[in-house]
N, C-alpha and C positions, 0 to 999 in steps of 0.2 A: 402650723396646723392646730395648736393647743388652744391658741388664741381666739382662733377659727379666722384668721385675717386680720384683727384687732392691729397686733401687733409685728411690725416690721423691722426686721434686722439691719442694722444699719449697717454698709462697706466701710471698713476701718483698714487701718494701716498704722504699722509703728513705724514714728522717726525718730532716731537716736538724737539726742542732745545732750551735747558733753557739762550743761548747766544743775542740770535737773537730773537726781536721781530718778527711774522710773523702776516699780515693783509691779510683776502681773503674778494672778492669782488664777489659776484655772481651777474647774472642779467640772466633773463629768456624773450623772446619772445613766444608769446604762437598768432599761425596765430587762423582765423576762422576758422571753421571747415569744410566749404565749399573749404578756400582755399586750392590750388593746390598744391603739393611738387613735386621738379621736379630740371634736373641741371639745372643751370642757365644759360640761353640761350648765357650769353658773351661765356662760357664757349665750350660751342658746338655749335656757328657761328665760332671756330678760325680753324674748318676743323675735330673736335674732334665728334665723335660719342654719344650718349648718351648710359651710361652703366644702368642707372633706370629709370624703366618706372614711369610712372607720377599718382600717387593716392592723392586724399585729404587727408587734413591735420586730418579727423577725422580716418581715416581707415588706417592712417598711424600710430595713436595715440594708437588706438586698438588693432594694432597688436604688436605694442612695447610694450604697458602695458602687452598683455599677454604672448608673445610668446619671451622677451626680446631681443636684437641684434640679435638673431639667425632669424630672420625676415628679412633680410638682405639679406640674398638669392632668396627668394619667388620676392624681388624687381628688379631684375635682367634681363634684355632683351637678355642677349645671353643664 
């Protein structure tokens, strides 16, 4: 959504390999709930249209917990 579509999450999967030490690093931003989710304006001043419309961050939360990615659509301006 930030990206405005730009950018795509790739399907990953860990495979254990008894060769190769592996370390993962997570790290979570979590906005307020009042804040706004929306693409980021560099992104759609460069002539690029916005593809999601703009919902806070809680009712974007709500809909992801219950309705999983598939919420994705509903977010959708065209």
């Amino acid at each position: 959504m930030i990206s405005n579509g730009r950018l795509i999450g790739a399907e990953h999967r860990v495979v254990t390999n008894s060769e190769f030490a592996r370390t993962t690093v997570a790290y979570f931003i979590r906005p307020t709930s009042e804040q706004i989710m929306e693409p980021a304006k560099s992104l759609i001043s460069s002539g690029a249209q916005p593809i999601y419309k703009a919902i806070p961050f809680e009712e974007f939360l709500k809909n992801f917990m219950t309705k999983g990615s598939d919420f994705e659509q509903e977010l959708l301006l065209t």
